[in-house]
C-alpha positions as CSV (number, residue, x, y, z in Angstrom):
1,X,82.8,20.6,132.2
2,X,85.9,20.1,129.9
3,X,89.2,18.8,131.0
4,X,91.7,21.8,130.6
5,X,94.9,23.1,132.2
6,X,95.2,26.1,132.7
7,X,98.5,28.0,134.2
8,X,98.2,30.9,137.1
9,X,101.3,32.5,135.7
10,X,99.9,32.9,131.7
11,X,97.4,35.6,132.5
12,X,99.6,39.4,132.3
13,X,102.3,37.9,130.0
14,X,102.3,38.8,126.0
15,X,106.3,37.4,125.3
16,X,108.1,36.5,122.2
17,X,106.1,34.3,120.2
18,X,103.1,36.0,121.4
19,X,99.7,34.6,120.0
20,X,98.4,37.7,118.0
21,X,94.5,37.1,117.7
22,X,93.7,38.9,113.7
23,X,91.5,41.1,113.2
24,X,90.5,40.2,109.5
25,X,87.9,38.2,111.1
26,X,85.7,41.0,112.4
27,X,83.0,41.5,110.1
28,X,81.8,45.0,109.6
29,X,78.1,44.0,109.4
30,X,75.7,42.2,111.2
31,X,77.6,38.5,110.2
32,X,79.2,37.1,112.7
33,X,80.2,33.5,112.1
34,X,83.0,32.0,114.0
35,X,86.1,30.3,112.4
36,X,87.1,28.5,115.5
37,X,85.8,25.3,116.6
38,X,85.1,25.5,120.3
39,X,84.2,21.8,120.7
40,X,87.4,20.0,119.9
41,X,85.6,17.2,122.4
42,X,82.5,15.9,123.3
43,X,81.4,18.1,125.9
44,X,81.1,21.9,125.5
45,X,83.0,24.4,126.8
46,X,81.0,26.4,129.2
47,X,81.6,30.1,129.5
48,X,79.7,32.5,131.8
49,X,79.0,36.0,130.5
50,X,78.4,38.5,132.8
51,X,76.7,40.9,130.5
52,X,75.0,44.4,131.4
53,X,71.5,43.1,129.0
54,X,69.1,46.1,126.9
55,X,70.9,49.5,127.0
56,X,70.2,50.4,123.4
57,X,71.1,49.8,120.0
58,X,74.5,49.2,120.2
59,X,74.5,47.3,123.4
60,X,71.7,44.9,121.6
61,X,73.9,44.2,118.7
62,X,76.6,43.0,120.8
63,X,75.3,41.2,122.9
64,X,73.5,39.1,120.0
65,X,76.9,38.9,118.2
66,X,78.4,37.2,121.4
67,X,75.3,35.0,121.6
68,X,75.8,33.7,118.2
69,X,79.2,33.1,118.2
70,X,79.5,31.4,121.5
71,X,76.8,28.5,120.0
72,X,76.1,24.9,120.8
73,X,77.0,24.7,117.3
74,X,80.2,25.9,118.1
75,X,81.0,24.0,121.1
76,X,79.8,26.3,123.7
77,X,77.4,26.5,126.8
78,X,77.2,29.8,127.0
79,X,76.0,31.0,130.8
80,X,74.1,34.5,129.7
81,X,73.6,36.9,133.0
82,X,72.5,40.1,131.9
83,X,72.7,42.7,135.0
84,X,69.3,43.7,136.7
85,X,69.8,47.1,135.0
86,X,72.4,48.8,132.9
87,X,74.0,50.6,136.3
88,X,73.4,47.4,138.5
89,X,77.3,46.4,139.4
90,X,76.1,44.4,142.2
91,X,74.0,42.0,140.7
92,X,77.0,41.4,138.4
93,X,79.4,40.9,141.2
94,X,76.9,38.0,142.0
95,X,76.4,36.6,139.1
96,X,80.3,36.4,138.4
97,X,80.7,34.9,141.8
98,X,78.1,32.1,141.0
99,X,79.6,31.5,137.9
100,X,83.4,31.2,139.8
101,X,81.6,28.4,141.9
102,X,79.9,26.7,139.1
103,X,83.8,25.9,137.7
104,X,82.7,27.8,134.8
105,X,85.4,26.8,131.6
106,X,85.3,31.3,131.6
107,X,84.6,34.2,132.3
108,X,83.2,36.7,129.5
109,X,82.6,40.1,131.5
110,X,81.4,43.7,130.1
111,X,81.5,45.6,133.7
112,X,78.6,48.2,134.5
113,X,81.1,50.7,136.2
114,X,84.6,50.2,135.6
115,X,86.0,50.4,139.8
116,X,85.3,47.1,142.2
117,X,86.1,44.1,140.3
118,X,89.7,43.3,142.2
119,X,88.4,40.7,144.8
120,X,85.9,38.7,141.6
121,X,89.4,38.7,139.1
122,X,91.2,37.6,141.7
123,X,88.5,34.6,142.9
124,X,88.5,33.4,139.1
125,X,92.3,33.6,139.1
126,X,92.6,31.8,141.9
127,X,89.9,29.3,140.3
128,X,92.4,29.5,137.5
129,X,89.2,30.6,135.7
130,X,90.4,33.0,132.6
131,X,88.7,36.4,132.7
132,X,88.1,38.0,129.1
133,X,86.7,41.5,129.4
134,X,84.5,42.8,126.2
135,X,84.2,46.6,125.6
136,X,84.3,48.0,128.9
137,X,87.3,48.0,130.5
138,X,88.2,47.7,134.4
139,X,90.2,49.7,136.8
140,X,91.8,46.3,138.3
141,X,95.5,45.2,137.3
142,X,96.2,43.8,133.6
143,X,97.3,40.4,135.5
144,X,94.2,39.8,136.4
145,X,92.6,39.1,133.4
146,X,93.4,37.6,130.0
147,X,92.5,40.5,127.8
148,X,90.1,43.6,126.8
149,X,88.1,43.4,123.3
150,X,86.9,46.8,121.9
151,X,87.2,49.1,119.6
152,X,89.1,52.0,120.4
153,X,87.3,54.5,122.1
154,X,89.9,56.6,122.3
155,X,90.7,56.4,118.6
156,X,87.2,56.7,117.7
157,X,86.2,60.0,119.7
158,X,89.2,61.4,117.9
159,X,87.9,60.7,115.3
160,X,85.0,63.0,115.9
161,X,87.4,65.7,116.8
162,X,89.3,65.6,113.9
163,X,86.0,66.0,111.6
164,X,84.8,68.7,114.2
165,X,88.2,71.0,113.5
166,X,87.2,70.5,109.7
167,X,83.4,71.4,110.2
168,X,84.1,74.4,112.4
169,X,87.4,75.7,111.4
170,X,87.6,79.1,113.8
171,X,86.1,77.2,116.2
172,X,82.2,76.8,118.0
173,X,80.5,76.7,121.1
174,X,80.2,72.8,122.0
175,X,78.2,71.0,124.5
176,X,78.9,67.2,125.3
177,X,76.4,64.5,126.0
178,X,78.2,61.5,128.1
179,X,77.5,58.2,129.0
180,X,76.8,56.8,132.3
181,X,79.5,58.6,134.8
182,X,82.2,55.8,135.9
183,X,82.3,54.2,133.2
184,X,85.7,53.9,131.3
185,X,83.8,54.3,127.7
186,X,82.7,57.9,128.8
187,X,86.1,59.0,130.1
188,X,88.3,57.2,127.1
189,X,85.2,59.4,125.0
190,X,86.0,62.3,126.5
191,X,89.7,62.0,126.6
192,X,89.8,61.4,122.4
193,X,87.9,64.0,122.0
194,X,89.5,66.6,123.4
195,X,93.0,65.7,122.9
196,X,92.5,66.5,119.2
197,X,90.8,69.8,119.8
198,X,92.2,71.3,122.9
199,X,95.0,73.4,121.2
200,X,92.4,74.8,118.4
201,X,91.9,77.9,118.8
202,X,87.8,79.3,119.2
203,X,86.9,76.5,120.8
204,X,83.9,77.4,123.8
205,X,82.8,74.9,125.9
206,X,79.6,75.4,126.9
207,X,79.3,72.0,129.6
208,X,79.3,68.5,130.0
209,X,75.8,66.2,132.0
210,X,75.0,62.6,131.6
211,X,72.1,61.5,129.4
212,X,72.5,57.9,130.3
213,X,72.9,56.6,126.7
214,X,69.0,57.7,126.1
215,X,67.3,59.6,123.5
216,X,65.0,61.2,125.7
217,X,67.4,62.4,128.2
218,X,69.8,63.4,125.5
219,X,66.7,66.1,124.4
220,X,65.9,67.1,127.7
221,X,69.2,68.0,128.1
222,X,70.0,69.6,124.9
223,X,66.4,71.8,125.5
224,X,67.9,72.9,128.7
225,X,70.8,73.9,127.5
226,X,69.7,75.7,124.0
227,X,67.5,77.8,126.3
228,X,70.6,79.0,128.4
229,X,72.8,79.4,125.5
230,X,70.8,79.8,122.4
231,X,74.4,80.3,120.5
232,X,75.2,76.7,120.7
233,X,76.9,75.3,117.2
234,X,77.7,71.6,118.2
235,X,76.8,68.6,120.4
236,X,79.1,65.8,120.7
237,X,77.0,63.0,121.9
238,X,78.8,60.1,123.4
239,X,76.1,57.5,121.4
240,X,73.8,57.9,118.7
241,X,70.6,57.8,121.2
242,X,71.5,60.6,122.9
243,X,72.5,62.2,119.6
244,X,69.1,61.2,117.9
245,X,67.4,63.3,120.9
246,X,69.0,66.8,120.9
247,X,68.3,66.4,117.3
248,X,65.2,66.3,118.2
249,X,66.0,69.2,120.7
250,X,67.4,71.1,118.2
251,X,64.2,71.1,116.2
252,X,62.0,71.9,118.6
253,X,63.9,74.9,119.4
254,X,62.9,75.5,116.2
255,X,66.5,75.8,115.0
256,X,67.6,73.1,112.3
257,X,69.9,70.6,113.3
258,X,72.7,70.2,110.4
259,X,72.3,74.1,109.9
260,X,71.7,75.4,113.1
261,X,73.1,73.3,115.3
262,X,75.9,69.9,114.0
263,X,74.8,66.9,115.9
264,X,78.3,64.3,116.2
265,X,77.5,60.5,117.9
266,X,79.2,57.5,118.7
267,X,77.9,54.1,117.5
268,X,77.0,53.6,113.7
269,X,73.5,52.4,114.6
270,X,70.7,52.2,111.6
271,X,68.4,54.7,113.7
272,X,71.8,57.2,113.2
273,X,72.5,56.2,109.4
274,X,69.1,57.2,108.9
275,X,69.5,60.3,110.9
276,X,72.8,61.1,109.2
277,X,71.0,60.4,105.6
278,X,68.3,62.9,106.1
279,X,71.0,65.6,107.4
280,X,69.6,65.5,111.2
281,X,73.2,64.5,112.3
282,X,76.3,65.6,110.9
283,X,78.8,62.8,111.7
284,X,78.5,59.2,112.7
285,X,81.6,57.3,114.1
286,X,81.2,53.6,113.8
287,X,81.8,51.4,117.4
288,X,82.0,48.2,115.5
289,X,79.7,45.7,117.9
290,X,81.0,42.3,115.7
291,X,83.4,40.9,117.6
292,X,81.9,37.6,119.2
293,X,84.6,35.5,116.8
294,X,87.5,37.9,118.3
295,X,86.5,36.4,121.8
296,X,85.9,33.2,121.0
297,X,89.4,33.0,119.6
298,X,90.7,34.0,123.0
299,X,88.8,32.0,125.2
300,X,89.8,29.2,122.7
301,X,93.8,30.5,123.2
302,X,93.4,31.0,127.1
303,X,92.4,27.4,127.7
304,X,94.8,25.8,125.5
305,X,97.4,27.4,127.3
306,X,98.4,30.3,124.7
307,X,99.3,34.0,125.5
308,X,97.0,36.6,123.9
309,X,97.5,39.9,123.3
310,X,96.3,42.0,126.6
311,X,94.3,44.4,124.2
312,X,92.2,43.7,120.9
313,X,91.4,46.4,118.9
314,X,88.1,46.2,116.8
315,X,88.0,48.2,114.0
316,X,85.4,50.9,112.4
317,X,84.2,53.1,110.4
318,X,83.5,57.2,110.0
319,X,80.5,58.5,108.1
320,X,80.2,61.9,107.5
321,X,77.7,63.5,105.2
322,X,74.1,62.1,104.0
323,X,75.4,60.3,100.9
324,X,77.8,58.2,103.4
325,X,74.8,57.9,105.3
326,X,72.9,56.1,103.2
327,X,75.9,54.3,101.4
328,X,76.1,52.6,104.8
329,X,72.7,51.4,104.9
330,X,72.8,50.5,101.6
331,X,76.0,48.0,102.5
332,X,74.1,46.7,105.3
333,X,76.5,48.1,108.1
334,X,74.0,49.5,110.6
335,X,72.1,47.7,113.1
């Protein structure tokens, strides 16, 4: 365990002088090499992550990015507790306690369900044990933990919005396929989305279920739905999995998705690049996973007594026709 001091009061305030963490260091592809030096000592820094473990693509490449940046190498002993499934808030809850009574150095968390976590935050405050969330965010107070790194979801469903107004300019009948319900992801998804397209005019939503990120609930759904309303135009899929399976919804409806049917996701994942390239999708909106050397930086601020920004945005990128598609594979920006 390192020596550090930490200060109960630094958590919830971002003042003059503020230490802004940059975001030229968040590498669009699957790179992810650190530029801090966690092991300023001899002994390493250990950090507990209280991760949710295999929940797709996207999930996969984060986690790994996090892995890698939070090295021996580096100066780390990283703790790694994924949860006992991607829903499983409880077995987090006891794997961030245990980490809390370990004197962990910190706390990286990425919460299964966004409600519940006010009595952990405030055992690690107490601990004087910072808290850095990555992705997901929580329904707790700001003073409870150091900060949130993610891309915008807001920003980025918007983005989906804004290319769906251009794609269907009076308008289309629209289903959406969203996340795992509680989450903040799936209601900042939502929320982006329809902000930008809510005062268009045409616009017919058809409904809204949960396919749990998966591909093959994504197509169940999708069938279901294409035999109630055979008129559907669009599916705005919350992640590419789900998006990959009403494509293949779509074509067994024996409809063509791209003609038939557009097919927008959320994620940037190869499976999607590929899927975008050969015209089965229509849009891909990138949720940059590459941010392991964003937290490092503010676990590294956090301990050393420094105030960091109480939000980190990671930034992405928008692909919207099979050329851009492939460019992106080509550039080696899936994963």
């Amino acid at each position: 365990m390192v020596n550090r001091k930490r200060m109960l009061g630094l958590v919830g305030f971002v003042g003059a002088g503020a230490l802004a963490l940059g975001l030229a260091g968040c590498a669009g592809g699957g790179n992810d090499d650190s530029g801090s030096d966690g092991g300023s000592g001899d002994e390493l820094i250990t950090v507990g992550y209280v991760a949710v473990g295999p929940e797709g693509g996207w999930r996969d490449a984060n986690e790994q990015a996090i892995k890698d940046a939070f090295s021996e190498d580096a100066g780390f002993d990283l703790k790694y507790a994924p949860a006992a499934s991607p829903t499983d808030q409880k077995s987090q809850i006891d794997a961030f306690a245990t980490f809390v009574n370990d004197e962990v150095d910190a706390i990286l968390l990425t919460a299964t369900e966004a409600s519940g976590w006010d009595d952990s935050l405030a055992l690690a405050q107490e601990a004087e044990i910072p808290v850095i969330l990555l992705d997901r965010g929580v329904d707790s107070s700001d003073d409870l933990y150091v900060t949130r790194i993610a891309p915008d979801n807001v920003d980025v469903a918007a983005s989906v919005g804004a290319w769906a107004l251009e794609a269907f300019p009076e308008g289309a009948s629209y289903f959406t396929l969203e996340g795992v319900p509680g989450l903040s992801v799936v209601n900042e998804r939502n929320e982006g989305f329809e902000a930008e397209i809510e005062s268009a005019e045409g616009w017919t939503k058809i409904g809204a279920q949960t396919a749990n990120w998966t591909a093959d609930e994504g197509k169940s759904v999708i069938e279901t739905v294409l035999k109630e309303n055979p008129d559907l135009q669009f599916v705005f899929a919350q992640n590419d999995e789900m998006g990959i399976g009403a494509a293949a919804a779509v074509t067994a409806a024996g409809l063509t998705p791209g003609t038939d049917v557009k097919i927008a996701t959320i994620d940037g994942t190869t499976p999607a690049l590929e899927a975008l390239a050969a015209g089965e999708l229509s849009f891909v909106a990138q949720y940059n996973p590459f941010f392991g050397d964003l937290a490092v930086d503010a676990v590294n601020a956090a301990l050393a007594g420094e105030n960091v920004e109480k939000v980190i945005i990671v930034p992405g990128e928008t692909f919207d026709s099979p050329e851009a598609g492939q460019a992106a594979i080509d550039d080696g920006k899936g994963f």
